[in-house]
Backbone bond lengths (Angstrom), bond angles and torsions (degrees), N, CA, C in turn:
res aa  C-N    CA-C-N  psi(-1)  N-CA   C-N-CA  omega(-1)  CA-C   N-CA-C  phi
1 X - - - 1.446 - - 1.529 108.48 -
2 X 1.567 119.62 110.66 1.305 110.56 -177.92 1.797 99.67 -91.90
3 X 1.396 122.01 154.07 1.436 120.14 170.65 1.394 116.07 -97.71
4 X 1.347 111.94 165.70 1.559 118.82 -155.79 1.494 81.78 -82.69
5 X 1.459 94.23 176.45 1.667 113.40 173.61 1.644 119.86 -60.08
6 X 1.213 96.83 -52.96 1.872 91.69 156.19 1.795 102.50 -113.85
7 X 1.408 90.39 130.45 1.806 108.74 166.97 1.303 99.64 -73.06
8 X 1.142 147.22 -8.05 1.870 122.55 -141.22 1.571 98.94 -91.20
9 X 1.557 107.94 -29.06 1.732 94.62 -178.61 1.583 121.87 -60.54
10 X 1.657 96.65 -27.46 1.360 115.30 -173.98 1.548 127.02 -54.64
11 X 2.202 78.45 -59.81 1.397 91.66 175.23 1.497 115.50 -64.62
12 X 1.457 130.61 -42.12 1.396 129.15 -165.11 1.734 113.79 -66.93
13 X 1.443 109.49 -24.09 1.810 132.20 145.90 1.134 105.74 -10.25
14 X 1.533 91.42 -77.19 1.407 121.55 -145.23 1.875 117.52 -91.04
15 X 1.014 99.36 -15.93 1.704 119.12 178.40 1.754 97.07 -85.49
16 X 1.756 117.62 -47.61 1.125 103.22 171.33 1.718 128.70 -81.24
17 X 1.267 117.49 6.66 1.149 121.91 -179.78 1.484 103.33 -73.25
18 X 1.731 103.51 -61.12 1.447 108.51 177.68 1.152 128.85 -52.10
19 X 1.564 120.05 -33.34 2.046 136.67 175.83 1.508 85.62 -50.87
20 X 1.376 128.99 -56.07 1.608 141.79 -151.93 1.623 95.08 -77.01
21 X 0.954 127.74 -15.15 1.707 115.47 -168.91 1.214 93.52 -110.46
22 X 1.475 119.57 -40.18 1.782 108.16 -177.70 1.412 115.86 -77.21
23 X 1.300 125.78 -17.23 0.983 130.14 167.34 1.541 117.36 -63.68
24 X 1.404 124.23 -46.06 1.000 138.50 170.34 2.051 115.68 -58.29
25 X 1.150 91.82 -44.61 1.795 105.01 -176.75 1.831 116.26 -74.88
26 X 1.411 103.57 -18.46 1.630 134.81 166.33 1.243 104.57 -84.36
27 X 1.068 130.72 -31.00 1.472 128.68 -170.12 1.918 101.03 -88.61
28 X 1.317 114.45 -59.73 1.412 124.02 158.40 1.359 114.78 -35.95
29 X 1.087 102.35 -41.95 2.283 101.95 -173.07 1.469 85.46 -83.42
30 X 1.024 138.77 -27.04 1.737 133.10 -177.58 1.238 111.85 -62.59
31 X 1.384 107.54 -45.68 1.875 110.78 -152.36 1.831 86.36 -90.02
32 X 1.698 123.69 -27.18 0.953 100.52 171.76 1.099 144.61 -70.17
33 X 1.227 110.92 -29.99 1.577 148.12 -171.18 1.808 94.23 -59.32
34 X 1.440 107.00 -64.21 1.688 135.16 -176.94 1.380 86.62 -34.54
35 X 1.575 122.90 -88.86 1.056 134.49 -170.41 1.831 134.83 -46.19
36 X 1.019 107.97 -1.63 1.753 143.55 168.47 1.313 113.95 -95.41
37 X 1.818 123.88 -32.31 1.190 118.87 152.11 1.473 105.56 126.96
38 X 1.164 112.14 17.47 1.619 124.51 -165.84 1.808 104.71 -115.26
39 X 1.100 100.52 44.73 1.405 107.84 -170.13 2.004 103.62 -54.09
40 X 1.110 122.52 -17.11 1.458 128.52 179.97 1.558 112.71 -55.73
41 X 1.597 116.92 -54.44 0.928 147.95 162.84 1.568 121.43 -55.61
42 X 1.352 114.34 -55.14 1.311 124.01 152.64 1.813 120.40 -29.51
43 X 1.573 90.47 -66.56 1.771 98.46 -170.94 1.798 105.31 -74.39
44 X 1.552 120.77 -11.31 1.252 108.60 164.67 1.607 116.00 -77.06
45 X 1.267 124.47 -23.85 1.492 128.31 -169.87 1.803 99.40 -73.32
46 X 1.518 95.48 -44.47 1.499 92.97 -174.88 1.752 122.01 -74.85
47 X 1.623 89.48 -6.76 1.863 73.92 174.03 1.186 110.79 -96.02
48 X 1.763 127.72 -4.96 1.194 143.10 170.66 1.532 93.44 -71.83
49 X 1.186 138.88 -74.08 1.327 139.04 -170.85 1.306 105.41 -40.77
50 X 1.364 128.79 -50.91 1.910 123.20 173.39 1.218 125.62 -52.97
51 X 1.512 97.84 -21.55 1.649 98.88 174.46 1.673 119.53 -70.85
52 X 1.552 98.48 -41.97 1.444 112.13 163.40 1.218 115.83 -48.96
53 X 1.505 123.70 -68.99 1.574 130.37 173.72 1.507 115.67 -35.08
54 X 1.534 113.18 -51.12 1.340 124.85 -176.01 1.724 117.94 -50.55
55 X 1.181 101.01 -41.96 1.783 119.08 -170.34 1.726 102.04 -79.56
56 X 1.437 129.14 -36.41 1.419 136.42 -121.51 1.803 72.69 -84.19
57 X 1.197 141.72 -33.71 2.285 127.40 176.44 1.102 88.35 -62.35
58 X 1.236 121.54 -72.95 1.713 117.54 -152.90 1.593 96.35 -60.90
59 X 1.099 153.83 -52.50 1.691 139.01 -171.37 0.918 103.71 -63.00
60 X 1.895 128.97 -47.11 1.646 115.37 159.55 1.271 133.87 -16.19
61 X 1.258 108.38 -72.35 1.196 130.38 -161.78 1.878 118.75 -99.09
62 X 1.415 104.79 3.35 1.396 123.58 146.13 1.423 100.17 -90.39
63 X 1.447 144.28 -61.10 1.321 132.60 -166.97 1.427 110.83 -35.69
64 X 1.317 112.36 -61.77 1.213 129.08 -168.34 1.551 125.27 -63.69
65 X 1.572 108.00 -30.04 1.660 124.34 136.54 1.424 108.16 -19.76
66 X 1.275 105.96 -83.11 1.284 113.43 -129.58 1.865 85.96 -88.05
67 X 1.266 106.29 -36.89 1.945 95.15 176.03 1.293 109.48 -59.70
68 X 1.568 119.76 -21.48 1.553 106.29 -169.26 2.172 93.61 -84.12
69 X 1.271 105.72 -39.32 1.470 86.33 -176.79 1.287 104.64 -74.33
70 X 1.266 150.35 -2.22 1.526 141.00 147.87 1.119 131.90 -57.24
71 X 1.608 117.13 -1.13 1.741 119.85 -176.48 1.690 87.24 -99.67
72 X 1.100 85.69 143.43 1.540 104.86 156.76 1.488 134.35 -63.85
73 X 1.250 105.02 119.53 2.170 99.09 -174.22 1.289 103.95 -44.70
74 X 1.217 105.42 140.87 1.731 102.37 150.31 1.189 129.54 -51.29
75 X 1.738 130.45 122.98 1.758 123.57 -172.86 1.915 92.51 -54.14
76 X 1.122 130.34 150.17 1.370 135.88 158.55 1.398 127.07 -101.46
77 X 1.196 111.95 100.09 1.791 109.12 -160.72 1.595 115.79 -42.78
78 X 0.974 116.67 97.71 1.537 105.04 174.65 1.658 128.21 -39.63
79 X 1.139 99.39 -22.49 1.869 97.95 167.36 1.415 102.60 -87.79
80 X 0.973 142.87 39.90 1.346 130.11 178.58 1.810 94.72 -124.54
């Protein structure tokens, strides 16, 4: 696998894929945990999980920042 000239769109992809799966796999150990009867433990995972939820526009819409200043300008034909 060779990488593009800038990695960062890739990597920032790929950093949020994983935020998105652990969040998800934390959320699963929550509802299980809940359901075993440890609701204490439960309601700490979930205020950790809101924090995740809370951020997930603003990292959007920074991601997308920072991939758009990672593309390259278009060359502009000078005879044009």
């Amino acid at each position: 696998m060779s990488l593009p000239d800038d990695p960062t769109p890739a990597l920032l992809y790929r950093m949020n894929q994983n935020v998105m799966a652990l969040g998800s796999a934390i959320e699963e150990i929550g509802i299980w945990i809940d359901q075993r009867g440890s609701s204490e433990a439960s309601d700490r995972i979930n205020a950790h999980l809101q924090v995740l939820e809370g951020n997930v526009d603003a990292i959007a819409k920074l991601m997308d920042e920072l991939v758009a200043r990672c593309k390259p300008e278009e060359e502009i034909d000078p005879e044009d």
